[in-house]
DRENTIZA-208907 format. One record per atom (N, C-alpha, C, CB): residue in one letter; x negated, y negated, z negated; residue number from 1; atom name. Coordinates in Angstrom, 3 decimals, padded with zeros to 6 digits. Atoms other than C-alpha are relative to their C-alpha. Glycine has a CB too. Layout:
BEGIN
[bafi a [X Y Z] NUM CA];
...
***
This chain:
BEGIN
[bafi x [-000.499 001.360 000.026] 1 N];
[bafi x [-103.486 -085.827 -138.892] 1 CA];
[bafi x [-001.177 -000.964 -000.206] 1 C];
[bafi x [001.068 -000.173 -001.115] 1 CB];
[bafi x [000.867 000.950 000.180] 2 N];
[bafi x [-105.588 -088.723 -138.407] 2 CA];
[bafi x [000.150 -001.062 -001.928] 2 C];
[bafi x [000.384 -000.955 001.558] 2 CB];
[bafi x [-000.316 000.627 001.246] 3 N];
[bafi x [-105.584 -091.688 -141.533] 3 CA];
[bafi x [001.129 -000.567 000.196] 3 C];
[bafi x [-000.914 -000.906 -000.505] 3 CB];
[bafi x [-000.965 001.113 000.043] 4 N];
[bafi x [-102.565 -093.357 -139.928] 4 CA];
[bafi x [001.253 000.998 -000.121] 4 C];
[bafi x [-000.026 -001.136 001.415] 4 CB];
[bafi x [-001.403 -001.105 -000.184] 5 N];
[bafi x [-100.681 -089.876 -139.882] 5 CA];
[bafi x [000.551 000.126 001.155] 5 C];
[bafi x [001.228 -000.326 -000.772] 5 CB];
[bafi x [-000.515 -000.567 -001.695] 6 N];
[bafi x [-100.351 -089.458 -136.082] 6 CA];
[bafi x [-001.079 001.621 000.204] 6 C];
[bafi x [-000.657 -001.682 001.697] 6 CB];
[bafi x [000.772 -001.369 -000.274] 7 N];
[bafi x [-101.139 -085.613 -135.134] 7 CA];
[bafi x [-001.276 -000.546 001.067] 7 C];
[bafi x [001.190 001.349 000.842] 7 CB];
[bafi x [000.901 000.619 -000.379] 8 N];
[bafi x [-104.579 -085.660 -133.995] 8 CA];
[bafi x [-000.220 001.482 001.615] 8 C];
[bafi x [-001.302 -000.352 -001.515] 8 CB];
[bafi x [-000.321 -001.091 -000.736] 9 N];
[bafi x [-104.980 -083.606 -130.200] 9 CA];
[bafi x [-001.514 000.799 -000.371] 9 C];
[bafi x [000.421 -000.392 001.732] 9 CB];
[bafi x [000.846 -000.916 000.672] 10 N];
[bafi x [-106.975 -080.307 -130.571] 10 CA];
[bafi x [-000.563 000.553 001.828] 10 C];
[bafi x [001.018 001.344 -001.341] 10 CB];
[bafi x [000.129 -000.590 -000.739] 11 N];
[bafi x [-108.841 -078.491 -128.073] 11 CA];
[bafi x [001.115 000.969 001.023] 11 C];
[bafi x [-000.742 000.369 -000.589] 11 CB];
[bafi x [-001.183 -001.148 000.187] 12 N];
[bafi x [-106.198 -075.924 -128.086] 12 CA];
[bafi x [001.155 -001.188 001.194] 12 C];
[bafi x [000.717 000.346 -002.343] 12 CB];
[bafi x [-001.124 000.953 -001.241] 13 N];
[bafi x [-103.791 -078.914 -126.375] 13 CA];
[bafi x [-000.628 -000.117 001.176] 13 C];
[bafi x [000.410 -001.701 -000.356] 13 CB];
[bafi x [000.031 000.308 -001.192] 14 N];
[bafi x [-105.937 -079.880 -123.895] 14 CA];
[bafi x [-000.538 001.753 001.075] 14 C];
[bafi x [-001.138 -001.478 -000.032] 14 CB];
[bafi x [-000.297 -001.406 -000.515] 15 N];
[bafi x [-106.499 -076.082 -122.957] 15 CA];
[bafi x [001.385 000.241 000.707] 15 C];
[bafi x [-000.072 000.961 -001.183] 15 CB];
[bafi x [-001.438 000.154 -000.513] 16 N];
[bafi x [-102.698 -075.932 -122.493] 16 CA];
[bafi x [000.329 -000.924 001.053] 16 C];
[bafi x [000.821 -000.372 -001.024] 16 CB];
[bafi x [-000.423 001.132 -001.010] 17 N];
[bafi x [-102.240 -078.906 -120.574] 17 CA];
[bafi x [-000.965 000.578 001.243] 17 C];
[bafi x [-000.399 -001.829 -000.593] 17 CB];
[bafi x [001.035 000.063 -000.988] 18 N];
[bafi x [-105.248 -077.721 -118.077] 18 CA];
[bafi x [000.791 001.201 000.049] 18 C];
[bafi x [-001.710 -000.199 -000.161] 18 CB];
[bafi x [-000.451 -001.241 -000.372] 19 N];
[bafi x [-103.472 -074.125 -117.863] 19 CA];
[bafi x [001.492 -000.103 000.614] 19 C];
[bafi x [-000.083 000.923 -001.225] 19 CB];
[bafi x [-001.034 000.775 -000.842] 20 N];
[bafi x [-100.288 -075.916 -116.932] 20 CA];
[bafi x [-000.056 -000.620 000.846] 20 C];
[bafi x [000.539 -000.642 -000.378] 20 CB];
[bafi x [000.573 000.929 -001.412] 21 N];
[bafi x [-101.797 -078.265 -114.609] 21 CA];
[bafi x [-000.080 001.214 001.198] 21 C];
[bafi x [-001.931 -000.850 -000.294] 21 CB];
[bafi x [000.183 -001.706 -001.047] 22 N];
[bafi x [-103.379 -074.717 -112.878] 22 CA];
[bafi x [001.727 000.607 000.672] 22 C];
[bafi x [-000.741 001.766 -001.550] 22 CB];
[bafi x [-001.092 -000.758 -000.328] 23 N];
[bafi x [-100.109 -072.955 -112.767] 23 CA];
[bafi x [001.026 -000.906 001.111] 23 C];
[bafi x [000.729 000.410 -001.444] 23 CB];
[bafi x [-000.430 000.947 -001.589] 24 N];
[bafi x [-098.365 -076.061 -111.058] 24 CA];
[bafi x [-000.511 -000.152 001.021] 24 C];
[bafi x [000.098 -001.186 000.032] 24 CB];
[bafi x [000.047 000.407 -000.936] 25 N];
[bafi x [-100.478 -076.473 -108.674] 25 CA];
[bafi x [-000.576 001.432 000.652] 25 C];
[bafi x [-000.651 -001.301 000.003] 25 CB];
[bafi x [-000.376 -001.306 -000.499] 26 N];
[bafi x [-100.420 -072.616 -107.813] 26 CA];
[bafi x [001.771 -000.057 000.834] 26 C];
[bafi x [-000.093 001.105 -001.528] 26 CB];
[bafi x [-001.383 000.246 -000.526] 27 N];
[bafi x [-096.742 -073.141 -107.866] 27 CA];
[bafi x [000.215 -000.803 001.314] 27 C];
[bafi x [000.726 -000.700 -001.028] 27 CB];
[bafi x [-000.154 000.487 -001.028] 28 N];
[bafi x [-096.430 -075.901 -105.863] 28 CA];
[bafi x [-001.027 -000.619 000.877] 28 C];
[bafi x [000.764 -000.636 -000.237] 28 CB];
[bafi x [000.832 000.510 -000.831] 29 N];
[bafi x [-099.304 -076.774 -103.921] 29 CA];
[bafi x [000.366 000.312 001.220] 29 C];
[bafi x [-001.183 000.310 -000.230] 29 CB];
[bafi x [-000.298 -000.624 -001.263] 30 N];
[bafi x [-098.080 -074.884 -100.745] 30 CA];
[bafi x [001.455 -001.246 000.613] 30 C];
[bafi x [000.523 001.994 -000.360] 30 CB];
[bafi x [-001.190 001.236 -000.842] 31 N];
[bafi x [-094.912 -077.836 -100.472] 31 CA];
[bafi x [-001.140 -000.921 000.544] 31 C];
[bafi x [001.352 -001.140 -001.275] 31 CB];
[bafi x [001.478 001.508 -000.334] 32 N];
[bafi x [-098.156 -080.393 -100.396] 32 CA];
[bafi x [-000.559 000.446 001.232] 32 C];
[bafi x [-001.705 -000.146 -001.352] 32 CB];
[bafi x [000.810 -000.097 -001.562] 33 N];
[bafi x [-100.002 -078.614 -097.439] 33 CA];
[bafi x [001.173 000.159 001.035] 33 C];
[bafi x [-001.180 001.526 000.186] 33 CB];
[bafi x [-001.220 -000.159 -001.369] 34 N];
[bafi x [-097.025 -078.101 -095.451] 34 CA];
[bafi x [-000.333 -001.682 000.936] 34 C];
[bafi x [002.303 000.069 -000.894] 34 CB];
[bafi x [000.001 001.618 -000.758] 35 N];
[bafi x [-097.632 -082.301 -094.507] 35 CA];
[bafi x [-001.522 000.049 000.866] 35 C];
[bafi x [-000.015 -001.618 -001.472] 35 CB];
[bafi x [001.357 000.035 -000.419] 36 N];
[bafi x [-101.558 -081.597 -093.689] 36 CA];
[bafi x [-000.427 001.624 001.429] 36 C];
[bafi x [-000.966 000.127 -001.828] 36 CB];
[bafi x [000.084 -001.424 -000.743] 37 N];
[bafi x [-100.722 -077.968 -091.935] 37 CA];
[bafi x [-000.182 -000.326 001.753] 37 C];
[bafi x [001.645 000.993 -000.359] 37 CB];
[bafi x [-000.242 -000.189 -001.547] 38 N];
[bafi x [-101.294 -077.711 -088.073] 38 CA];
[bafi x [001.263 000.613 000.182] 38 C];
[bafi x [-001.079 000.890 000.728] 38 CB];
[bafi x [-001.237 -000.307 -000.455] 39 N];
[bafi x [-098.126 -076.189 -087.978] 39 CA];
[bafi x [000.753 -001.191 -000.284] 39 C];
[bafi x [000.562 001.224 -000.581] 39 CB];
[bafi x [-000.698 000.747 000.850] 40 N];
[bafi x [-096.442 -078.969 -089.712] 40 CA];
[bafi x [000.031 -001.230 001.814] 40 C];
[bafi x [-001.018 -000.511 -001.950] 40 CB];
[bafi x [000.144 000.483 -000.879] 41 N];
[bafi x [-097.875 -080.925 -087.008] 41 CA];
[bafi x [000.796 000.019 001.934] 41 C];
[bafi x [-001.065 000.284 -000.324] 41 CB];
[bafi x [-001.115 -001.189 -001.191] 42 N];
[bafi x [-096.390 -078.440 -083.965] 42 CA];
[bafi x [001.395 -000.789 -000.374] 42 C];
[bafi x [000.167 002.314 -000.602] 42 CB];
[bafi x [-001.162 000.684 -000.025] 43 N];
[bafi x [-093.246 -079.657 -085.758] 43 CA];
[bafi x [000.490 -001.227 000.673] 43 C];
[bafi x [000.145 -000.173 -000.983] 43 CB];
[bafi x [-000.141 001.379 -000.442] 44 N];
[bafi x [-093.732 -083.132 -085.379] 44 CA];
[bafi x [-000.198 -000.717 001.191] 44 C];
[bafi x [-000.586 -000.543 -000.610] 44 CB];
[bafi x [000.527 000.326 -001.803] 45 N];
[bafi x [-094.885 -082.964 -081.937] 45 CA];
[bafi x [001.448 000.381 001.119] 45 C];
[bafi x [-001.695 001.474 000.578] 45 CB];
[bafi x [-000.864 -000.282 -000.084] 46 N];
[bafi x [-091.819 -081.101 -081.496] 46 CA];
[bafi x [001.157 -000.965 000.490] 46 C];
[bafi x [-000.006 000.491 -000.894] 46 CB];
[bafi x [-001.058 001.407 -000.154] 47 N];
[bafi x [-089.614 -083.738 -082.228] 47 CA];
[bafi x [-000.459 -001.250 000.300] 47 C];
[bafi x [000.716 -000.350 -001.221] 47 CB];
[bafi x [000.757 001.364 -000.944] 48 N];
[bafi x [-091.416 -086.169 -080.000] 48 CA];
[bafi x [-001.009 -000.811 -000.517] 48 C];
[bafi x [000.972 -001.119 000.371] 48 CB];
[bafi x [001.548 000.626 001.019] 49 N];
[bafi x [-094.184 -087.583 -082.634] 49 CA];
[bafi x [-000.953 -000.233 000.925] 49 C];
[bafi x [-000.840 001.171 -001.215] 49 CB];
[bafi x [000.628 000.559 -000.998] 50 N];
[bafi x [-096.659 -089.509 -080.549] 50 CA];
[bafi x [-001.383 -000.106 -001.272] 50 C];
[bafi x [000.866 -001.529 000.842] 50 CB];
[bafi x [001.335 000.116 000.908] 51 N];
[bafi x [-100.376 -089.160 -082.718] 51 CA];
[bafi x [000.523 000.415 -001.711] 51 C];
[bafi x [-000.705 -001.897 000.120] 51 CB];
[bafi x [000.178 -000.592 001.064] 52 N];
[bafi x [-100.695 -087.757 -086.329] 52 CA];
[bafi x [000.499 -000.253 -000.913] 52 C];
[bafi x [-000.842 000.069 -000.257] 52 CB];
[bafi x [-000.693 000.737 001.047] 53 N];
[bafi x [-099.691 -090.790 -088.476] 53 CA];
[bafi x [001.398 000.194 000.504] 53 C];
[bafi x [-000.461 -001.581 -000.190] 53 CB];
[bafi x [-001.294 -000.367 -000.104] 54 N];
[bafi x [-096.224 -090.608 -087.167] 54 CA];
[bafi x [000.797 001.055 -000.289] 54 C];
[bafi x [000.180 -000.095 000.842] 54 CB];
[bafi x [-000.770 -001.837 000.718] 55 N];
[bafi x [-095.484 -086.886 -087.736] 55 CA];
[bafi x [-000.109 -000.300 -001.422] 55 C];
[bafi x [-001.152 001.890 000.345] 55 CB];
[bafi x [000.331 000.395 001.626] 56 N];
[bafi x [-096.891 -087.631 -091.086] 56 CA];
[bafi x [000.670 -001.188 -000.793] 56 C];
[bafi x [-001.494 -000.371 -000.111] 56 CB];
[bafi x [-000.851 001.172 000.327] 57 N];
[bafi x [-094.873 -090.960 -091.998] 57 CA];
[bafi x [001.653 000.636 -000.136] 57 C];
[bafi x [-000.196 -001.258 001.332] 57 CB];
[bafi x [-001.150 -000.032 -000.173] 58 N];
[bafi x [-092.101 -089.608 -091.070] 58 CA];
[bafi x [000.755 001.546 -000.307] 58 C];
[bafi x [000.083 -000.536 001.287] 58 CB];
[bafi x [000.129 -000.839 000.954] 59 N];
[bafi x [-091.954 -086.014 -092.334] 59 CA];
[bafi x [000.127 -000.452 -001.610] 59 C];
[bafi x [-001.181 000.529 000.299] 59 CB];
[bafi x [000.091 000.709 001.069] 60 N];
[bafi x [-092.692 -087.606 -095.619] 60 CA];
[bafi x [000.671 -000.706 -000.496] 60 C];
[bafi x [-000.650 -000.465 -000.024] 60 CB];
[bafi x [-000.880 000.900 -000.187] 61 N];
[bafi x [-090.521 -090.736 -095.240] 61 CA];
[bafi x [001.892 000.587 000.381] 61 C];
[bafi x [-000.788 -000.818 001.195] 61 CB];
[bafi x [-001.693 -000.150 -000.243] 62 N];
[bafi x [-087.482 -088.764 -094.320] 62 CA];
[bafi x [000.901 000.068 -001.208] 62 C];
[bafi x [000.358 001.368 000.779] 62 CB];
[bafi x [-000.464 000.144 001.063] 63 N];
[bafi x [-086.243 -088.550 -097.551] 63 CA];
[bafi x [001.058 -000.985 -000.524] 63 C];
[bafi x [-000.875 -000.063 -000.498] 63 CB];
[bafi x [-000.001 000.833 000.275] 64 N];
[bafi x [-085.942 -091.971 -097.760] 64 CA];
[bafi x [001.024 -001.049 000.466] 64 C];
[bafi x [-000.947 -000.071 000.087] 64 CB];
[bafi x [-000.460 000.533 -001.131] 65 N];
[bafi x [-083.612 -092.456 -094.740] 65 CA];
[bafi x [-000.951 -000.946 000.909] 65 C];
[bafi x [001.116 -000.662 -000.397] 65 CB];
[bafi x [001.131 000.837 -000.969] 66 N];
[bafi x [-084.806 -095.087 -092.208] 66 CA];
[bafi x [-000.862 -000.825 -000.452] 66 C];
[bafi x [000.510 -000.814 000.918] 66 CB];
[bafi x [000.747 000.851 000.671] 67 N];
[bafi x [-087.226 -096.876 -094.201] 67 CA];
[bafi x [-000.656 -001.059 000.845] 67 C];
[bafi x [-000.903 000.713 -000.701] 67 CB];
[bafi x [000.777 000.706 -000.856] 68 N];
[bafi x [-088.795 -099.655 -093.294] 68 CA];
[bafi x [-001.492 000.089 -000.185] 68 C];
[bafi x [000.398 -001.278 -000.068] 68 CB];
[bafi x [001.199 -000.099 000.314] 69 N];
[bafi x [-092.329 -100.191 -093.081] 69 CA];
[bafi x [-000.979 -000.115 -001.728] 69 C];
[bafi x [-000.273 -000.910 000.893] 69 CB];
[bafi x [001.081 000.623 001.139] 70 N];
[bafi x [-092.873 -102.122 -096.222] 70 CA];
[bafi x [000.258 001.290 -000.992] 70 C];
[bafi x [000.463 -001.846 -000.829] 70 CB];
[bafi x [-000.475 -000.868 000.729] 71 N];
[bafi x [-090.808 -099.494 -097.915] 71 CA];
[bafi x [-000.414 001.352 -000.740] 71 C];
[bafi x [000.695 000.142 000.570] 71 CB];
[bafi x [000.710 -001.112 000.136] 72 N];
[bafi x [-092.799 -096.799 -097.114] 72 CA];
[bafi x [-001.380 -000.057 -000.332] 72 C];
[bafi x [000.123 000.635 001.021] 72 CB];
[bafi x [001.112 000.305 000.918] 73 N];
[bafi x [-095.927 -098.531 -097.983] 73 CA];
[bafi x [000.090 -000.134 -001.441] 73 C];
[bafi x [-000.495 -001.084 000.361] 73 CB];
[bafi x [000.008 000.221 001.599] 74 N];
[bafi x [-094.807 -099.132 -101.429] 74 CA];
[bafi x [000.398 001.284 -000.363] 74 C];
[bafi x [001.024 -001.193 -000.666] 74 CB];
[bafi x [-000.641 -001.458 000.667] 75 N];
[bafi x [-093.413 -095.573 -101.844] 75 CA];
[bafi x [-001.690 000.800 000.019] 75 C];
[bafi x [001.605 001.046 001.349] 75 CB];
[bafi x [001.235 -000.885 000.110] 76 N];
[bafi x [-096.756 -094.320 -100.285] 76 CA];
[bafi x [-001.149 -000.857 -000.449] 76 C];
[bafi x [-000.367 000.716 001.391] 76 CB];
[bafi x [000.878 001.194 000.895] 77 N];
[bafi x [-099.380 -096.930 -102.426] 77 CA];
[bafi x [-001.180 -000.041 000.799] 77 C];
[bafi x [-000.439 000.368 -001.740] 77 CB];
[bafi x [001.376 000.703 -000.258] 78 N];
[bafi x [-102.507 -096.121 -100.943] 78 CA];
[bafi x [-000.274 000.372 001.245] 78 C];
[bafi x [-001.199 000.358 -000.937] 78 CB];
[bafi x [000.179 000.429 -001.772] 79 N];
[bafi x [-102.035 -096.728 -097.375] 79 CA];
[bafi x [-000.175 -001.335 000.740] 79 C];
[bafi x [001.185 000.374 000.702] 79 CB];
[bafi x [000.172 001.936 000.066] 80 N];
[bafi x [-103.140 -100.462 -096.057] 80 CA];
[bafi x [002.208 000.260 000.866] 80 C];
[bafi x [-002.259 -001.238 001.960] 80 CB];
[bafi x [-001.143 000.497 -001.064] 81 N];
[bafi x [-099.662 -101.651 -094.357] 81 CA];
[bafi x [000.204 -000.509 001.654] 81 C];
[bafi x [000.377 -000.982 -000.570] 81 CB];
[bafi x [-000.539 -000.159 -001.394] 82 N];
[bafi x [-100.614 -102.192 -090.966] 82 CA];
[bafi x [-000.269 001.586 000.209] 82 C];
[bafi x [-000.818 -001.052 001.202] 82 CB];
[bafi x [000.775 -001.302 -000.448] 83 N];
[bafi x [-102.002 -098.464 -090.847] 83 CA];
[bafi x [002.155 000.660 -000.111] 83 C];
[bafi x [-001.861 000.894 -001.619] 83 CB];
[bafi x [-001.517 -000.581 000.213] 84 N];
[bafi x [-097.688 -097.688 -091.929] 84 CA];
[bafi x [000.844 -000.319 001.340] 84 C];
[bafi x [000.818 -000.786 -001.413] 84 CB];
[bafi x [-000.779 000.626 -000.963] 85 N];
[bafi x [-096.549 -100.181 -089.490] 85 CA];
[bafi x [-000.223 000.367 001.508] 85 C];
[bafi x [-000.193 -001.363 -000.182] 85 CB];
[bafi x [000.012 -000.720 -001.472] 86 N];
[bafi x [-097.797 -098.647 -086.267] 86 CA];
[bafi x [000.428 001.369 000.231] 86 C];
[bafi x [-001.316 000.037 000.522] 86 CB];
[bafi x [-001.269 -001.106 -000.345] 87 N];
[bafi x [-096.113 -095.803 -086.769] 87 CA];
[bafi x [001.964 000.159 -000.794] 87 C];
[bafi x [-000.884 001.524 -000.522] 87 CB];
[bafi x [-001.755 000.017 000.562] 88 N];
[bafi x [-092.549 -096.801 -088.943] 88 CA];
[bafi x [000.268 -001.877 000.809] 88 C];
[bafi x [000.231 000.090 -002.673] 88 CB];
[bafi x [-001.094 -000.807 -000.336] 89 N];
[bafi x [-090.285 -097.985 -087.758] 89 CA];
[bafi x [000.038 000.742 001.429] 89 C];
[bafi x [001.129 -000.846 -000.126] 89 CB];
[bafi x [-000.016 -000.651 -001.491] 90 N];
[bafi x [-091.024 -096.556 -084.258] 90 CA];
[bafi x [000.589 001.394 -000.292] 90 C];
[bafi x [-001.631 000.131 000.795] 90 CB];
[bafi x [-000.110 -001.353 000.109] 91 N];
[bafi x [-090.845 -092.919 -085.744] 91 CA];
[bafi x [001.337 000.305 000.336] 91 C];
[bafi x [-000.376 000.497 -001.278] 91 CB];
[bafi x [-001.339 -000.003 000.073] 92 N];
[bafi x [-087.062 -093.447 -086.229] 92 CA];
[bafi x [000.751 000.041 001.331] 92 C];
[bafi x [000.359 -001.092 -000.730] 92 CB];
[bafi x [-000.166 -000.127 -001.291] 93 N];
[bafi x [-086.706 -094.069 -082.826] 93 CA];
[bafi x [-000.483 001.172 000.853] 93 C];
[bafi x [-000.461 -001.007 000.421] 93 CB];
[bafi x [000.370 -000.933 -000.369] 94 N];
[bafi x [-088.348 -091.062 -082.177] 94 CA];
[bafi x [001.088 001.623 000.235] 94 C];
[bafi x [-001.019 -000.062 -000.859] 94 CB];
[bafi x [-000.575 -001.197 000.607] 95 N];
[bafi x [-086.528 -088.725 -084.542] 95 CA];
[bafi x [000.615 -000.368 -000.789] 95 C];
[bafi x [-000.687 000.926 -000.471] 95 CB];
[bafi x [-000.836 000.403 001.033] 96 N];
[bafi x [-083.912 -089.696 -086.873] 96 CA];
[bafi x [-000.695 000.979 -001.437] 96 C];
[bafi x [001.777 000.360 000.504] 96 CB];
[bafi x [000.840 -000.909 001.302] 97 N];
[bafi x [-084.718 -088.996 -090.789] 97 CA];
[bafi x [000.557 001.221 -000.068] 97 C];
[bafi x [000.112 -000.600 -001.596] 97 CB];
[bafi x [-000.657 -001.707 000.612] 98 N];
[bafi x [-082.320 -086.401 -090.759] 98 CA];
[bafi x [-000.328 001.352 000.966] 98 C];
[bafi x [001.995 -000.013 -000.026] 98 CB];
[bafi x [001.000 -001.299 -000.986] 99 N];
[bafi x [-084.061 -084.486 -087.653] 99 CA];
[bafi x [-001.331 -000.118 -001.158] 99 C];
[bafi x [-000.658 -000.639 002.262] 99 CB];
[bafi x [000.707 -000.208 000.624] 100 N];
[bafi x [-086.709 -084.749 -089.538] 100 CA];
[bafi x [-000.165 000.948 -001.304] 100 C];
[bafi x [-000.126 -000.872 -000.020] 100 CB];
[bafi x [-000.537 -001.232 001.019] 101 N];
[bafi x [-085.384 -083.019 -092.694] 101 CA];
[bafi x [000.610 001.304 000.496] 101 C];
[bafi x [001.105 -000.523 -000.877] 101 CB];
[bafi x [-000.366 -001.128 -000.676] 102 N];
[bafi x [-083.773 -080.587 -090.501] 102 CA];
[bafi x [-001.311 000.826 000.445] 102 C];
[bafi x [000.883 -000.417 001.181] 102 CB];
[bafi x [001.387 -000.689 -000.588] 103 N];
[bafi x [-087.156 -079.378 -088.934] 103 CA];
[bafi x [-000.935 000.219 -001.922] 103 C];
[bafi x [-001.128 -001.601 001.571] 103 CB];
[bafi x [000.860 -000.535 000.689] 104 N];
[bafi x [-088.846 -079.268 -092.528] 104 CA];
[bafi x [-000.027 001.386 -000.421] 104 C];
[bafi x [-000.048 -000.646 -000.849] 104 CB];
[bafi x [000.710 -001.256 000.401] 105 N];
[bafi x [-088.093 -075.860 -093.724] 105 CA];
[bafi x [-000.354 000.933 000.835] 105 C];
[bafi x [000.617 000.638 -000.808] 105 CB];
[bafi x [000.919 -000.429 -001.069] 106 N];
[bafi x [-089.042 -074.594 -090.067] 106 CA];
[bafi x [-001.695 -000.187 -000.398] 106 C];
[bafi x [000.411 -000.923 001.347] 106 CB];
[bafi x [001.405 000.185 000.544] 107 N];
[bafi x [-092.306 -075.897 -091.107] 107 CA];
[bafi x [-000.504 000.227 -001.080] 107 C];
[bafi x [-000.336 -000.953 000.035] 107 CB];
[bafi x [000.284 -000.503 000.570] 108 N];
[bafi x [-092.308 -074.703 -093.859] 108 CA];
[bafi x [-000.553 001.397 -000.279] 108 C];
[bafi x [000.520 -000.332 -000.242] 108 CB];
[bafi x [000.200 -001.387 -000.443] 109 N];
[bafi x [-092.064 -071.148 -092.754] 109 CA];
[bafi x [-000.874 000.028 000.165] 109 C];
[bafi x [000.486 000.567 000.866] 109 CB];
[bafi x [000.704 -000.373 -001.430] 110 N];
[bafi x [-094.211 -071.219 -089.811] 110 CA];
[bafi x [-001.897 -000.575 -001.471] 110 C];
[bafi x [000.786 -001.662 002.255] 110 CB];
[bafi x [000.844 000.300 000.805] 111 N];
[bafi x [-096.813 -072.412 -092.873] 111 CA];
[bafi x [-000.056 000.928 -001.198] 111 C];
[bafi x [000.197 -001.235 -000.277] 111 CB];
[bafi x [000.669 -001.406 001.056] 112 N];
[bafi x [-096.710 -070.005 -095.603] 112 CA];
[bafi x [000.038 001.223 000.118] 112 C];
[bafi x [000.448 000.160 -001.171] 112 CB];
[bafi x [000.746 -001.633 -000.137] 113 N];
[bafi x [-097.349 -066.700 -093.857] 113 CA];
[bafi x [-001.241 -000.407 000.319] 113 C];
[bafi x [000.585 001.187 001.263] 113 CB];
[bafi x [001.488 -000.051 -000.262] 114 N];
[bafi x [-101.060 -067.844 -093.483] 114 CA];
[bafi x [-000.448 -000.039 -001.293] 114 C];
[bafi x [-000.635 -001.140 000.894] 114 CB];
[bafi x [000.244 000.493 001.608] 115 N];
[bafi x [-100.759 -068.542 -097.307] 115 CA];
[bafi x [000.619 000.856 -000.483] 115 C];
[bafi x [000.467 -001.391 -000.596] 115 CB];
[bafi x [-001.233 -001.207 001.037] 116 N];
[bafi x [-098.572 -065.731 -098.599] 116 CA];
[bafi x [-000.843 000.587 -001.337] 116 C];
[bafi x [000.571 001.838 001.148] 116 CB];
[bafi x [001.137 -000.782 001.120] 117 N];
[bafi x [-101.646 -064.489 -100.764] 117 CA];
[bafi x [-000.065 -001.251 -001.262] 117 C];
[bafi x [-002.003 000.327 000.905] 117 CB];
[bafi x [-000.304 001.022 001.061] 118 N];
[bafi x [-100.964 -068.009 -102.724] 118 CA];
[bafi x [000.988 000.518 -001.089] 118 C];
[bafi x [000.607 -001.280 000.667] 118 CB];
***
C-alpha cells in the first residue's frame, strides 16, 4: 500500500497482464488476419469488390449494416475520410452487408489451414 492506502502494482501484476495480453493474442489473432489474408481477399473479389479498400471496408463494416461513410470512419478512427469514401457506400452496391457476413466464415476457413500450427 502506498501512503494514501491504494494497493501499490507489483512486478508480479504487470507479468500477468503481459502473459494475458500473449495468450489473447494467440487466441485471437487469427480473426484479425483473416481481413489482411489473400484469401480473405479471393473472398472479396468474389463478391464483386473492385480494389483492396473495398473488400476491406466492407468485410469489416458489415457488421454495421449499410453504414455510411462517415460512420465507418468514426468506427474505424484512423483512416482519413476521403480514403473511406471511395470505397463506402459503393461497396453496398456491390455486396449487401449481409453477403458480406455470409462469405466471412468461408474466409475464414480457406485462412486457417495455412495457420493451423497457431
Amino acid at each position: 500500500m502506498d501512503a494514501m492506502g491504494a494497493r501499490v502494482r507489483t512486478i508480479d501484476d504487470d507479468r500477468q497482464e503481459l502473459d494475458m495480453s500473449r495468450e489473447m493474442w494467440v487466441r485471437f489473432e487469427i480473426y484479425h488476419d483473416v481481413v489482411y489474408a489473400p484469401e480473405a481477399s479471393l473472398v472479396a473479389k468474389e463478391l464483386g469488390c473492385r480494389g483492396g479498400w473495398m473488400g476491406y471496408f466492407g468485410t469489416r463494416s458489415a457488421p454495421l449494416g449499410a453504414a455510411s461513410p462517415e460512420v465507418v470512419t468514426a468506427a474505424f478512427f484512423n483512416f482519413h475520410p476521403q480514403m473511406v469514401a471511395k470505397a463506402v457506400p459503393q461497396v453496398w452496391s456491390v455486396a449487401s452487408p449481409e453477403r458480406f457476413l455470409q462469405a466471412r466464415p468461408g474466409a475464414r476457413r480457406r485462412c486457417a489451414a495455412p495457420h493451423a500450427w497457431r
